[in-house]
N, C-alpha and C positions, 0 to 999 in steps of 0.2 A: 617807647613802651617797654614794660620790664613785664615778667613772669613770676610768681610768687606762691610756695606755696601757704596757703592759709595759716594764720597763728592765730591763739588768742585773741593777739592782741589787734587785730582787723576783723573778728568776728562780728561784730555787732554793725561794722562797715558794712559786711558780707549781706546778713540776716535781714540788713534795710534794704541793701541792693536788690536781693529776691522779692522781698515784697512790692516793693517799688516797681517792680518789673513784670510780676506774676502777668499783669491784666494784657500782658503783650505775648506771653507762652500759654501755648494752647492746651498744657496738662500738670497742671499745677497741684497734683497731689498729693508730690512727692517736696513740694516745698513748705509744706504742715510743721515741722519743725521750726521754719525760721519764724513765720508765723505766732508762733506759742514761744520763741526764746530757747529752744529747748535743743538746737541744734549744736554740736559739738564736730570740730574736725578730729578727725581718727582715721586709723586705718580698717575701719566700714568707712569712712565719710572722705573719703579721700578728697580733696579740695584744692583749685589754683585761682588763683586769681591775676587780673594782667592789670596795672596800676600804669597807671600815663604820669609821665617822668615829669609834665611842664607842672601838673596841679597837686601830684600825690594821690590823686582820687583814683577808686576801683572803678574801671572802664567794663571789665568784661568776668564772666568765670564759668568753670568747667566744673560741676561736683557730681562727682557718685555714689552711689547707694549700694552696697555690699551686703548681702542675708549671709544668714548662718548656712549657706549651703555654696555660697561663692558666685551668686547669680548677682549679676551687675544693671543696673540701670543707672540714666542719667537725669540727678535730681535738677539740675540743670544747667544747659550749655547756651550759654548768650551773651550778645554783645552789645554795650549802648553806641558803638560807634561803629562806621562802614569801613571795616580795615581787617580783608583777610588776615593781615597779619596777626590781629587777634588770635582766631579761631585755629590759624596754625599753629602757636605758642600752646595754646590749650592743648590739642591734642597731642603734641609732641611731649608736653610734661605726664600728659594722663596715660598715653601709649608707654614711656619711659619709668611711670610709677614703677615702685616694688610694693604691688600691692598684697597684702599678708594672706590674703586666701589662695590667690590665684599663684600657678609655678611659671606658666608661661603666657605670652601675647596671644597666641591661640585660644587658651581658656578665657580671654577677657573678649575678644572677639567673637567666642562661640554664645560666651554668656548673657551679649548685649542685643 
């Protein structure tokens, strides 16, 4: 399994993964976006994705939600397969972002 962060050019990969998956996460409001097409990765939308190396397919991902004030939620962190290692790549990429609002791991911590 590799770690990636989201492009372009896997988005619509992404956007099916989230719906396809919504009916299994418990708070799906903040997945409105993929929903309607309309989701874009950016530095609000900060985004990873972890890609299983035997098929190329998006196995898992980690996305956040950034307001114009720096407050952070998770649009969402999920995995289709049983493999902490997942969920550890995820947070290691999201914990290691340079996210544009935030100065340090404390304000993303306090914010979520």
């Amino acid at each position: 399994m590799r770690i990636e962060r989201l492009t372009i050019e896997r988005n619509r990969e992404f956007m099916d993964f989230c719906v396809k998956n919504s009916k299994v996460i418990q708070d799906t409001s903040l997945l409105r976006e993929c929903k309607t097409e309309s989701f874009y990765p950016d530095c609000n939308n900060p985004t990873y994705i972890v890609i299983d190396n035997n098929d190329d397919r998006l196995v898992a991902t980690a996305s956040l939600v950034i307001d114009d004030h720096g407050k952070s939620s998770f649009r969402i962190f999920y995995s289709e397969v049983s493999d902490a290692k997942c969920y550890e790549l995820l947070m290691k990429a999201i914990l290691t972002e340079d996210l544009c609002h935030l100065s340090t791991l404390d304000e993303l911590a306090m914010s979520t």
